[in-house]
N, C-alpha and C positions, 0 to 999 in steps of 0.2 A: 420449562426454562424461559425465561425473561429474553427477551427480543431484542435486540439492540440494532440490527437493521431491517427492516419490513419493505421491502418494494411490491406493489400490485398491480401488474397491468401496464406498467412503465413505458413511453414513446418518449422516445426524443427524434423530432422531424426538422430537418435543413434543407430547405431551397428544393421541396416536394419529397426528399429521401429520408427514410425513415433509417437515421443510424444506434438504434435502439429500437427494438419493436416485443411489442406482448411480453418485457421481461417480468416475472414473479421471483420473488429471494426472500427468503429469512434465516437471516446468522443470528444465530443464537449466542448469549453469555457467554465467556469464555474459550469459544470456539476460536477456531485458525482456519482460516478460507486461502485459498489459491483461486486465482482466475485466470484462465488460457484462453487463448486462442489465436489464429492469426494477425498479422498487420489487415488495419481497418475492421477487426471484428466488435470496437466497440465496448473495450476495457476501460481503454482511458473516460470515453466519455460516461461510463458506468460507474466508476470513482470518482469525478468529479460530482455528481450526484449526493453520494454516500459522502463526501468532505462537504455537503452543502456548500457547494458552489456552483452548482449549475441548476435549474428547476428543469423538470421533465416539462416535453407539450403538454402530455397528458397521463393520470396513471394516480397513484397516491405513493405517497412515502414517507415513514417515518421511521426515526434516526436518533437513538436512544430516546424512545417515550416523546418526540416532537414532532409535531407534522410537519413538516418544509410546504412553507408558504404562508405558513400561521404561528410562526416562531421565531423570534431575532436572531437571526444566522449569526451574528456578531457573537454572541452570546452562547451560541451552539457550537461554533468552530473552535472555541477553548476547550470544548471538553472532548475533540475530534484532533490526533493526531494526523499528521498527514506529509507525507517525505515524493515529492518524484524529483523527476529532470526540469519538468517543466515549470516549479515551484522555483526550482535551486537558481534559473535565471531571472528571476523576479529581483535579486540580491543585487546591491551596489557592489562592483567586484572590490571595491577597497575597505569594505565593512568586515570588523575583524572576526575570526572566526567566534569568538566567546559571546559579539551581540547579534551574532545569526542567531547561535543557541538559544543567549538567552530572551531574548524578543519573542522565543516560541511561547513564553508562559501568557503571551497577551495576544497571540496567534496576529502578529502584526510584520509590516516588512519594513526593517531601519528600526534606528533609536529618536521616538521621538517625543514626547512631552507624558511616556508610562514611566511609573515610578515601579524601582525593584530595590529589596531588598537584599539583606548579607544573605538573608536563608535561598531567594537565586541565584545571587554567584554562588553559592557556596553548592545547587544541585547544576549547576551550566556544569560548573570543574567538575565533577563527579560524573554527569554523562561524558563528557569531553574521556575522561577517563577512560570508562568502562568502552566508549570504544575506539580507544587507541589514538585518541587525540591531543592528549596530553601537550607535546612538545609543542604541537601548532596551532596551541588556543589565541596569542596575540598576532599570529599572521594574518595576512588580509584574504577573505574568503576567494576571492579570484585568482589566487595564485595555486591552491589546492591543487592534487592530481585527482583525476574522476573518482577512483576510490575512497579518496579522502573527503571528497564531495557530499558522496552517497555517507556515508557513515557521520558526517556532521548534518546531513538535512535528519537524516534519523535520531541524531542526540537530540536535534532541535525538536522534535513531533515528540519524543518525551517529557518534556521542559514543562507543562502543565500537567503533569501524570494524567493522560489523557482515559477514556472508556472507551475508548475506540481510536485503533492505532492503523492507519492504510498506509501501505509502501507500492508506491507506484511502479512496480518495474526497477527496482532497487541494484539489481546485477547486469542492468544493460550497459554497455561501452566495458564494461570493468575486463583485463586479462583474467587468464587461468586463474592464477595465484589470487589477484582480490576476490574473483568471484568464488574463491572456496572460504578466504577468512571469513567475507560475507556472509556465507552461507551458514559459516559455523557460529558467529555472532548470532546471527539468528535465529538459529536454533535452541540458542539457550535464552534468547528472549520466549520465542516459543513454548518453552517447558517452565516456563517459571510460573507460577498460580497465581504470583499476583497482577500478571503484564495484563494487558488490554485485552481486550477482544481484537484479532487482528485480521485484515484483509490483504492480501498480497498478489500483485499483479507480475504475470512473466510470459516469455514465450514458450519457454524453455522448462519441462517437466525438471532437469538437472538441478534448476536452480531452486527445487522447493523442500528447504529448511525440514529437517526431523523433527517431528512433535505438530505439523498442521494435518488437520484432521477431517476438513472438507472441500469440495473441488466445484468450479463452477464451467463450463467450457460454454465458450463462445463464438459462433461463426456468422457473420454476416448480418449484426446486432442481433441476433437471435442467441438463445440458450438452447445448445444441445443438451444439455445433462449437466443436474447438481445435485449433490449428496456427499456423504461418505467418501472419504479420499478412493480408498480401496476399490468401491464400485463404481467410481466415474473413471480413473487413468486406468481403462483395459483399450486393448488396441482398437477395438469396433468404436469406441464412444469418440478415441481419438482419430480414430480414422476421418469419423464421421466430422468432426468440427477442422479436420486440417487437411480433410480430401488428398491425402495420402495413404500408402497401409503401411502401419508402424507395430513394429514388436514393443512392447512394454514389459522392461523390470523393475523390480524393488529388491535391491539389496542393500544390508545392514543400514536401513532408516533411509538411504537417498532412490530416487527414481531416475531411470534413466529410458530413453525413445528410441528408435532406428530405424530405419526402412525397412522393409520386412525383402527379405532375398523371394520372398516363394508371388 
């Protein structure tokens, strides 16, 4: 299977601390990856990597068939989807919701001297659509509720029909109710054959979409354990990366976590 992200050996080091250390990963084609683990374990700054925007101290990586550091990232981030919180404030809050989207096909922030065609408005409306943003394509992006937020930085990360689709922690801030639409939008991204290869970041075993298929856990920029969903989310592996003891289920496609009574 064809590789689409390769990391070896990966450091990322700040001010002597190493917030990434000895990380190895390879997602493969078509795969659906999760990544856990605590606050400060070092997701975010493991996805900024994989979105080519951050270079490691040290380590290799490459990111559909590119080496980062011998590649024009500019040129590399259009065919790299990429949706968080931390992107979504990058935006003029009076920039309408339809040239959020459609700016993603040039993976740029604002409307400025890229030319688009009828055939992007005409996939901006179509994403906007598909997920439930329809009525509030001409509103101004800063007026959004967070759920509406999260589900237009994700129309926008499709806007290029990306090969590689990362959602940063996509169900953080969101209530009950969004984070289950969420969840279920994404789930039928997930099962679709033609979607991306996708990485998704969370804290929260709950919020991981039916149809992803491997698990990355992380505690302390280290890598506890990655594989196989099924063989990473058992309680010892989560114990271990969340230094709690937690029961782990899987019922009918969703996961859920708890404190273990015993």
């Amino acid at each position: 299977m064809t590789s689409v992200i390769e990391m070896r050996d990966v450091f990322v080091r700040r001010d002597g601390r190493d917030i990434l250390a000895d990380i190895s990963l390879t997602v493969g084609e078509g795969e659906r990856w999760v990544v856990l683990g605590p606050n400060g374990a070092g997701k975010t700054t493991l996805m900024l990597i994989a979105a080519a925007r951050l270079f490691p101290t040290s380590g290799d990586v490459e990111i559909l068939d590119e080496v980062l550091g011998a590649v024009e990232v500019a040129d590399l981030r259009t065919r790299i989807g990429w949706a968080s919180t931390l992107h979504g404030m990058e935006f003029p809050p009076g920039e309408s919701v339809r040239d959020v989207v459609m700016s993603g096909a040039h993976a740029v922030i604002g409307r400025w001297r890229e030319e688009y065609d009828e055939a992007d408005a005409s996939r901006a409306v179509g994403l906007l659509a598909a997920w439930g943003l329809s009525d509030l394509i001409d509103r101004a992006f800063g007026t959004l509720s967070e759920g509406e937020r999260k589900r237009a930085l994700i129309a926008r990360s499709l806007m290029a029909n990306p090969e590689l689709l990362l959602l940063d922690e996509p169900g953080a801030g969101l209530d009950l109710g969004g984070r289950e639409d969420l969840v279920q939008r994404l789930a039928r991204l997930a099962g679709d054959p033609l979607a991306p290869t996708q990485v998704l970041v969370t804290h929260h075993v709950e919020e991981i979409p039916e149809g992803f298929t491997h698990a990355l856990l992380l505690r302390g920029g280290r890598a506890v354990a990655a594989g196989p969903l099924g063989e990473v989310l058992t309680g010892p592996w989560l114990n271990e990366a969340f230094g709690l003891r937690l029961t782990v289920q899987h019922d009918a496609g969703r996961w859920h976590a708890r404190r273990s009574r015993s």
